[in-house]
N, C-alpha and C positions, 0 to 999 in steps of 0.2 A: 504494500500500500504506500510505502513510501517516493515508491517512484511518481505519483497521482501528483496532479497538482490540485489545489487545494479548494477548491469548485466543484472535481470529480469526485473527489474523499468525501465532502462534505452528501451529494448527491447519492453517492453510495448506500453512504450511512442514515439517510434518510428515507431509500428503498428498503434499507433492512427494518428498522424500524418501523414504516409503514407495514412491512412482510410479517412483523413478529405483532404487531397488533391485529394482522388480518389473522393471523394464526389462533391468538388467542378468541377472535370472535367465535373460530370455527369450532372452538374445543370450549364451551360456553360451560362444559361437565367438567373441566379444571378450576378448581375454586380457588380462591385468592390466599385460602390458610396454606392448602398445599404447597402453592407457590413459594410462601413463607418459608415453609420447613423445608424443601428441597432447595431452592437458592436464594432465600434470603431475601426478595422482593414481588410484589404483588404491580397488581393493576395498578391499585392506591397508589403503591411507590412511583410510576411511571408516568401519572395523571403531577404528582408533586414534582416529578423531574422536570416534566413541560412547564410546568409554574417555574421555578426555579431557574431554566435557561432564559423562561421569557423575562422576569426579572433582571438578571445580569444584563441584557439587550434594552433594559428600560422600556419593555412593552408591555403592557399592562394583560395579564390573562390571569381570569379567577379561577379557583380551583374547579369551580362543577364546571365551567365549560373546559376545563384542559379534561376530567372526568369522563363529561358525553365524549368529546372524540375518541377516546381511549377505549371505551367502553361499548360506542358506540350507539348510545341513548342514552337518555338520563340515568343518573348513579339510583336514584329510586326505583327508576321501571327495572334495570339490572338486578338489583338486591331484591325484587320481588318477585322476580319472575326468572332468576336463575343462582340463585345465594342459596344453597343449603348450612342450616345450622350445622357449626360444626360437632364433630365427634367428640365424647372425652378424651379417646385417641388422636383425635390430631391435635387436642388443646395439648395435652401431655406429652406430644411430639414439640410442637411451638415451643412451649415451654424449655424443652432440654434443651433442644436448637438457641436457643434465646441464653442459657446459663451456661453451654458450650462458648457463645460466642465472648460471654463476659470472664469464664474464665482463661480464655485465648489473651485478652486485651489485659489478664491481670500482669 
């Protein structure tokens, strides 16, 4: 990638991106815990990253709209209509995940 100039890189990375959100609509039975537990960020995270870059850029974008795109409808209609509660098992999984990571950083 280093060869790219930095237009291409950027354009790249923004089809991935775009790819991995269309991915995620496709797999709607992937829930946002699991995500957690296997790599450490969700939908949530990805919708606050779009806030975040839009910020450093000084443009103005609030979270539920970074959300609906991510999401692709409202974060309501999403959590209603395809958010299963979770498991004791995956809260239990979050969890280790979560005190793995804090003893990593101790």
């Amino acid at each position: 990638m280093e060869q790219l100039d930095k237009q291409t890189q950027t354009e790249l990375e923004a089809a991935a991106f775009r790819r991995l959100l269309k991915h995620l609509d496709d797999n709607k039975d992937v829930q946002n815990i699991d995500l957690m537990i296997l790599a450490d960020f969700c939908r949530n995270c990805l919708s606050k990253w779009l806030v975040t870059a839009a910020e450093e850029r000084h443009i103005e974008l609030d979270l539920e709209s970074a959300r609906e795109h991510v999401y692709g409808m409202p974060y309501s209609e999403w959590k209603a209509n395809h958010q299963s509660p979770a498991t004791d098992e995956q809260l239990r999984a979050l969890e280790a995940r979560q005190k793995e990571k804090e003893n990593a950083s101790s």
